[in-house]
C-alpha positions as CSV (number, residue, x, y, z in Angstrom):
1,X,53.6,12.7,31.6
2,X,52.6,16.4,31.2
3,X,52.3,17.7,27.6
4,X,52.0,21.3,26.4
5,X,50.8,23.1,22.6
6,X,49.6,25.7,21.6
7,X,45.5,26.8,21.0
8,X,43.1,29.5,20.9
9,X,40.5,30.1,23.2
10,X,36.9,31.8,24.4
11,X,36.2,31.7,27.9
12,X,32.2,32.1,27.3
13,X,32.3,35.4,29.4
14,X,34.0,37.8,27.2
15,X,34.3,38.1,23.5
16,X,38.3,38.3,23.7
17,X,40.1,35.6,22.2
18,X,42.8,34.3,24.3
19,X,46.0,32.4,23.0
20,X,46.6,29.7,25.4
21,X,49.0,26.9,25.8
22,X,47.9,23.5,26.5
23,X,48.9,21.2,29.3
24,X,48.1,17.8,29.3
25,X,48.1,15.6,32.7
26,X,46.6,12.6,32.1
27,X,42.7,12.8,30.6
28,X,42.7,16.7,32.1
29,X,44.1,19.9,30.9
30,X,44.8,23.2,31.8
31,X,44.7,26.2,30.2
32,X,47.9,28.8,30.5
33,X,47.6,32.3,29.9
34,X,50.7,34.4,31.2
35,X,50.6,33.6,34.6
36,X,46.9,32.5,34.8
37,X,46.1,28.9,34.7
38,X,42.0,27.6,33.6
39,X,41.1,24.1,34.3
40,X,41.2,21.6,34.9
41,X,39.0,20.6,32.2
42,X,38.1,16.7,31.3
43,X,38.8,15.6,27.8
44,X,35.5,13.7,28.2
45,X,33.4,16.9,28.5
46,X,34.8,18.1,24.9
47,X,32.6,17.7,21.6
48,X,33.4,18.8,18.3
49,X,32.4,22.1,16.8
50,X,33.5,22.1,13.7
51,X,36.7,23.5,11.4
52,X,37.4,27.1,11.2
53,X,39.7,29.2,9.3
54,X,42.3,26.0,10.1
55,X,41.5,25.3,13.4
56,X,39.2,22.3,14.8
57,X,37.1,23.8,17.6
58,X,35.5,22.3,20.5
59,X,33.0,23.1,22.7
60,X,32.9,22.3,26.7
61,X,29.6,21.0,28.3
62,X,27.8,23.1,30.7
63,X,29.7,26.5,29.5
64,X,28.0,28.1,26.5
65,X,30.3,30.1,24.2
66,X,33.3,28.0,25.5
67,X,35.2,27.2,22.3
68,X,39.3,25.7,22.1
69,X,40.6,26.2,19.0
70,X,43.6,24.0,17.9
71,X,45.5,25.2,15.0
72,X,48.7,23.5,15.4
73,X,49.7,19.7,15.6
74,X,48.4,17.6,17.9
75,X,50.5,15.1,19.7
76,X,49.5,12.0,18.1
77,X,49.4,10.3,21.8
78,X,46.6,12.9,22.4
79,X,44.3,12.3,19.7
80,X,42.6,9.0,21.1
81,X,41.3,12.2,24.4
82,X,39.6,14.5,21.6
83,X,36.0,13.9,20.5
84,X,36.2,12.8,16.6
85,X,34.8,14.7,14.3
86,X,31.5,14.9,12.3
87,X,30.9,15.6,9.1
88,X,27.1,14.6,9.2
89,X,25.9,14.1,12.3
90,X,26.7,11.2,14.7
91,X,23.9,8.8,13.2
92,X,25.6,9.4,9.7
93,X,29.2,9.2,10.6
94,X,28.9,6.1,12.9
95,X,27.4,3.8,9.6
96,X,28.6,6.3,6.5
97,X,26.6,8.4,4.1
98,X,25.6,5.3,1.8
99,X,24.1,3.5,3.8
100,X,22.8,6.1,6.5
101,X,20.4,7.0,2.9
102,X,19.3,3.9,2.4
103,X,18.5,3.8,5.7
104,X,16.4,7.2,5.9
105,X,14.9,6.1,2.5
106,X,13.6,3.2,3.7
107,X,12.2,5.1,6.9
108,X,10.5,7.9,5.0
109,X,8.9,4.4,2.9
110,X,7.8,3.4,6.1
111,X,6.0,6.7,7.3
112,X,4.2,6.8,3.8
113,X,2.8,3.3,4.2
114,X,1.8,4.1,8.2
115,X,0.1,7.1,7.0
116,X,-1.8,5.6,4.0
117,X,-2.7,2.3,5.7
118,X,-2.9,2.9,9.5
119,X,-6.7,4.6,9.4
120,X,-7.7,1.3,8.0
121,X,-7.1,-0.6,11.8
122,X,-7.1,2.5,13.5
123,X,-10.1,3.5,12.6
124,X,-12.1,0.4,14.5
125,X,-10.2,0.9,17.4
126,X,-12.1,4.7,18.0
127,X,-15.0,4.3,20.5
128,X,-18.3,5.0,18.7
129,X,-19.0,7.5,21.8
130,X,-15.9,10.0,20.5
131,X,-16.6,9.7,17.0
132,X,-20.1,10.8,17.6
133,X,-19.0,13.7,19.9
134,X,-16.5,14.8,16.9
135,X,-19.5,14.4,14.6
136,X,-21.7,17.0,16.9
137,X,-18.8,19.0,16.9
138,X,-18.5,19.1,13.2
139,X,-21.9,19.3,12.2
140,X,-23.6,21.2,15.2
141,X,-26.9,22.5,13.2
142,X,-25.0,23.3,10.3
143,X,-25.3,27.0,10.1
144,X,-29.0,26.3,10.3
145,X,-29.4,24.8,7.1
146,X,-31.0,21.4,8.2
147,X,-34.3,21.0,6.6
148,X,-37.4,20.0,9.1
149,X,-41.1,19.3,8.2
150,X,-43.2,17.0,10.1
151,X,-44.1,14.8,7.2
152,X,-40.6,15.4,5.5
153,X,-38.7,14.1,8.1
154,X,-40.8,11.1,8.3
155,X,-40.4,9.9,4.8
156,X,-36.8,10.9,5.2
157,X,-36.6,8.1,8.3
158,X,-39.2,5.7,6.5
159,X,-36.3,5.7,3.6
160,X,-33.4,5.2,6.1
161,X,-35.2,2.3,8.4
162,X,-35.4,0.3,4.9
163,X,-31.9,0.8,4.3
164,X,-31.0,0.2,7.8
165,X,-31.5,-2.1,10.7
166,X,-30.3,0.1,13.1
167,X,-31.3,4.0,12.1
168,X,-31.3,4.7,15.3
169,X,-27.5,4.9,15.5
170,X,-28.2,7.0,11.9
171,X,-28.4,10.9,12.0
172,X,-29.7,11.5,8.5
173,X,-30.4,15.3,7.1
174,X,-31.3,17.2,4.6
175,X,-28.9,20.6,3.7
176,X,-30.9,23.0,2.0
177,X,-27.9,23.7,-0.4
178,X,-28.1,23.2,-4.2
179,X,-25.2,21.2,-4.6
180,X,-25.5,17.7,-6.0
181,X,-24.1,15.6,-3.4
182,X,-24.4,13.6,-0.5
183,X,-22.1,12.7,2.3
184,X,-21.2,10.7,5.3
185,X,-19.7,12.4,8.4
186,X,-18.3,10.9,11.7
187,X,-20.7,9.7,14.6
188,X,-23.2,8.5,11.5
189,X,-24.3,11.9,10.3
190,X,-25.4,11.7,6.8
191,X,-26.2,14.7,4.6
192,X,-28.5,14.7,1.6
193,X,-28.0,18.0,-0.5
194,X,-31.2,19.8,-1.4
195,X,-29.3,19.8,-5.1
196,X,-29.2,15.6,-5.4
197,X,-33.1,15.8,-4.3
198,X,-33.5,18.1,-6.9
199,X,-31.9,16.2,-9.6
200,X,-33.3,12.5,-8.0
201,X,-35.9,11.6,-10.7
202,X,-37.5,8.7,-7.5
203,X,-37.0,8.4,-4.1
204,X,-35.2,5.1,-5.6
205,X,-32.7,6.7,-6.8
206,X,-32.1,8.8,-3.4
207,X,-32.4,5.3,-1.8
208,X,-29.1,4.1,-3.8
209,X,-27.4,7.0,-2.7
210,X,-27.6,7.0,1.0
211,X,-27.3,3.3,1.1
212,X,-24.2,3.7,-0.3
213,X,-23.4,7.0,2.3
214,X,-24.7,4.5,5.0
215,X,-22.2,1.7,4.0
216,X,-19.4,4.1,4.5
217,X,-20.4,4.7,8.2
218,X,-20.7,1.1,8.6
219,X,-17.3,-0.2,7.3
220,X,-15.9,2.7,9.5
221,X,-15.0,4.5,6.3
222,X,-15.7,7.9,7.6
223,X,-13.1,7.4,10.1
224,X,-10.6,5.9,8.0
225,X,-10.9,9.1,6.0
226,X,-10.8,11.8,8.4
227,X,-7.3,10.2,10.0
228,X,-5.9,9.7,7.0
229,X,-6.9,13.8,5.7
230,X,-6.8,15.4,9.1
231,X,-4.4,13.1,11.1
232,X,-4.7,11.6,14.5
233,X,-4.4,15.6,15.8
234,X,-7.7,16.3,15.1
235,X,-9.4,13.6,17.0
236,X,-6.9,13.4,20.1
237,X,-5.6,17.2,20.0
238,X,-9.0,19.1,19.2
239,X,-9.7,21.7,16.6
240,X,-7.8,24.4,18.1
241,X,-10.4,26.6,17.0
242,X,-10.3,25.4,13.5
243,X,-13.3,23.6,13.7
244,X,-14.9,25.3,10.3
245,X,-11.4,24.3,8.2
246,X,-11.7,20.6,9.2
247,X,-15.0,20.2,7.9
248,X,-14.3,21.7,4.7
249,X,-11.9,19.3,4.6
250,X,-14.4,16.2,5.6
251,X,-16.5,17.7,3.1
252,X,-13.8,17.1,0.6
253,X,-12.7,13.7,1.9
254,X,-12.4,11.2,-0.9
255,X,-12.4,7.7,-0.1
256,X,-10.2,4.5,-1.8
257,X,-10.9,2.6,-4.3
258,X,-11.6,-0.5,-1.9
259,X,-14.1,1.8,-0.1
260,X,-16.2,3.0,-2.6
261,X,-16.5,-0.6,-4.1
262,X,-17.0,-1.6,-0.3
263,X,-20.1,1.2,0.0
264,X,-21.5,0.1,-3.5
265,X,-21.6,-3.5,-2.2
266,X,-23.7,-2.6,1.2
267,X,-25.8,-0.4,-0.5
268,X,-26.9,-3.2,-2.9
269,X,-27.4,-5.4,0.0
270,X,-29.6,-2.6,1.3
271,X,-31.6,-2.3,-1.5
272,X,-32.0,-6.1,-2.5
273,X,-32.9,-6.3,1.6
274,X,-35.3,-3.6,1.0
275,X,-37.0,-4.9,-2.2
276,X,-36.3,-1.4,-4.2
277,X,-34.4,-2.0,-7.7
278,X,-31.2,-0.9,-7.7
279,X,-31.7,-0.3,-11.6
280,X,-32.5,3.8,-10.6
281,X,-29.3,4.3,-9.0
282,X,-27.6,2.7,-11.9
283,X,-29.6,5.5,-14.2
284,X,-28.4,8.3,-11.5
285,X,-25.1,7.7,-12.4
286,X,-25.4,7.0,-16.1
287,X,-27.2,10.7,-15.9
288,X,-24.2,12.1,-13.9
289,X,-21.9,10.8,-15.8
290,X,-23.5,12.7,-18.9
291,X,-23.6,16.0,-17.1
292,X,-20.2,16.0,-16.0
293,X,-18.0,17.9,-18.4
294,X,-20.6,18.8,-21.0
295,X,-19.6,21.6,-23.1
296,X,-23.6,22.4,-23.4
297,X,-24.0,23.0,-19.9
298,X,-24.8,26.5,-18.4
299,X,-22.3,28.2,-16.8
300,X,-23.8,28.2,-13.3
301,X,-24.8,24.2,-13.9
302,X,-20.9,23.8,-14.5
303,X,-19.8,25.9,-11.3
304,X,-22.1,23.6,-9.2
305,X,-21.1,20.3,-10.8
306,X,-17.5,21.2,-9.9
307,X,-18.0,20.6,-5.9
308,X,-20.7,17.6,-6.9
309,X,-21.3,14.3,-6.3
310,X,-18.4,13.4,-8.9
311,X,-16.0,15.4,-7.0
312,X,-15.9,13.0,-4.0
313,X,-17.4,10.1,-5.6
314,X,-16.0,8.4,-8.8
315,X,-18.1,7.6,-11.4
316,X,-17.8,4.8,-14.1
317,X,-19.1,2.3,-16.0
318,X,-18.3,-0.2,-13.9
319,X,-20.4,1.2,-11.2
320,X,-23.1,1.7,-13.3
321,X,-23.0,-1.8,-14.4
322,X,-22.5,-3.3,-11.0
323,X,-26.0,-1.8,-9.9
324,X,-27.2,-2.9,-13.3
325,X,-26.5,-6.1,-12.8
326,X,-27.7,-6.5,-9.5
327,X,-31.1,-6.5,-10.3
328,X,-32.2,-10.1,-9.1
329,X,-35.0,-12.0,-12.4
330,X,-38.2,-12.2,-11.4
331,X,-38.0,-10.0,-8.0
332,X,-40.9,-8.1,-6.8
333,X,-39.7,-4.8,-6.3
334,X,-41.4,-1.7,-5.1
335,X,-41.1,2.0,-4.2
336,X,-38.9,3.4,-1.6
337,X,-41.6,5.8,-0.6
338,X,-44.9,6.1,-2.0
339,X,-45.5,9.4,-4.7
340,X,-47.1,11.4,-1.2
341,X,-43.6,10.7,0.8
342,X,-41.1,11.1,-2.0
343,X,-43.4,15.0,-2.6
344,X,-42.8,15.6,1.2
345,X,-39.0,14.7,1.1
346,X,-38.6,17.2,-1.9
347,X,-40.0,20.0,-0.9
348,X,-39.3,19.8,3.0
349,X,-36.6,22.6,2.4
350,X,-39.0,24.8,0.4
351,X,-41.9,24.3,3.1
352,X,-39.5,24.8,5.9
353,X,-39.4,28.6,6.8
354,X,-36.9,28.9,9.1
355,X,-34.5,26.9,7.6
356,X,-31.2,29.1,6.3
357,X,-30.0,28.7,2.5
358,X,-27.2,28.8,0.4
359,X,-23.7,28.3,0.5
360,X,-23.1,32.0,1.9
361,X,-21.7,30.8,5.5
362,X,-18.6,29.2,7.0
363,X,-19.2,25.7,7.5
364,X,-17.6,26.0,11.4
365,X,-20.4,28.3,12.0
């Protein structure tokens, strides 16, 4: 049975809107206009545009700016043909508003939890070979401010190879930068800040420190870190030349509460493996924890503090007590490094002439 009614239309060509009358045969139509006649046209091919001024508008697959406007009744017969309409979208309208939110709630939930937990077993699942390679790629030379004496760098790997019993999988450096801190970077760099040497009253206290930085590259903490911060972009998708911005960023990297507990645990181990007392590192922290936020300190001291060892590492008494309390009755302990070494690994920046200083350079170099 044919059926006719009344519409609007845009042919997609012109910018004229044409009144039309409908005609219906079967699941086709055809457009009339005087004594042309468009079409046919498949119901099927329609989808809703929306409501204007009145009129429900559809658009026709395959012809951009096609648009039928129908302002008038529709034969009830002929409504089942049309494309319904959305008010939200099609994922929305097919289960309804209330429970299409639930539904997005619960996804966004999910998101956060894959974004705050998924470094922790992605992380292992990195080859060694490509974090190393992003590590080089990091690091490089670091603007040139890697320290390097003969008899420096050997206390400096005298110190690790107690603390580790694989150094050679270890890059560990010295930044001439006074900034109090230390820090673990992907492929096993570790950087000891010419600042925490200067405030380090024994190479005990040093030998705490990078214990603990060594325990993050062993429980894969570095990793964890960087995907979590920088996202799985920068290790499959490159820098895209923003190699200096992401290692600000690592720089910055602060680590869970699990890790840091995790990082105090191995460097204990370390130290107890070693024989050195982990009594100094206890008194590092019991000395940071003084300086930080003390209304007495100079106004340079403060500036430096600010980007710290405290910045990235959280201080508290329960740290300081864990160390404390680690110390084993009756244990023979001894010096990391003798008074000669622990002299050399000091002042390796200040004998090292060629060695850059400062913070004035872009860590991307």
């Amino acid at each position: 049975m044919t059926q006719f009614f009344s519409a609007w239309h845009f042919d997609g060509k012109t910018a004229v809107r044409r009144k039309v009358e409908v005609q219906v045969i079967g699941r086709q139509f055809y457009l009339l206009e005087l004594e042309r006649r468009h079409g046919p046209f498949e119901f099927a091919d329609l989808a809703y545009e929306g409501d204007q001024t009145g009129a429900t508008v559809y658009r026709l697959d395959g012809i951009d700016g096609w648009r039928l406007g129908l302002s008038g009744p529709v034969p009830t017969d002929l409504v089942p043909l049309l494309p319904a309409k959305r008010k939200y979208g099609g994922f929305i309208d097919r289960i309804g508003l209330g429970p299409a939110s639930v539904a997005l709630a619960v996804a966004s939930a999910v998101a956060v939890a894959v974004v705050v937990w998924s470094p922790q077993w992605l992380a292992p699942l990195v080859p060694q070979s490509v974090e190393r390679q992003l590590g080089n790629a990091l690091v490089g030379d670091f603007g040139g401010r890697f320290c390097d004496t003969k008899a420096g760098k050997a206390a400096l790997a005298k110190l690790t190879g107690a603390l580790d019993e694989n150094p050679g999988e270890l890059r560990v450096e010295v930044a001439n930068i006074d900034m109090l801190n230390a820090v673990a970077l992907p492929g096993g760099r570790v950087i000891l800040f010419q600042g925490l040497l200067d405030q380090a009253k024994s190479p005990d206290e040093v030998a705490g420190v990078l214990a603990h930085e060594i325990g993050h590259v062993r429980e894969r903490h570095v990793m964890q870190g960087l995907l979590r911060q920088m996202g799985l972009a920068v290790v499959l998708g490159g820098f895209d030349g923003s190699g200096g911005a992401t290692l600000n960023g690592v720089l910055s990297t602060t680590y869970t509460r699990g890790s840091e507990e995790e990082a105090d645990a191995h460097s204990i181990a370390a130290l107890n493996k070693a024989s050195i007392s982990p009594v100094p590192t206890a008194a590092f922290f019991e000395r940071l924890s003084r300086m930080d936020g003390s209304a007495e300190m100079k106004k340079g001291e403060r500036d430096r503090v600010l980007a710290t060892y405290m910045s990235s590492h959280p201080l508290s008494d329960d740290r300081k007590a864990r160390f404390t309390a680690a110390k084993v009755p009756g244990k023979a302990y001894k010096p990391a490094l003798s008074y000669a070494e622990w002299t050399e690994l000091k002042t390796m920046c200040a004998q090292d002439r060629d060695v850059k200083s400062g913070w004035g350079f872009d860590f991307g170099g």
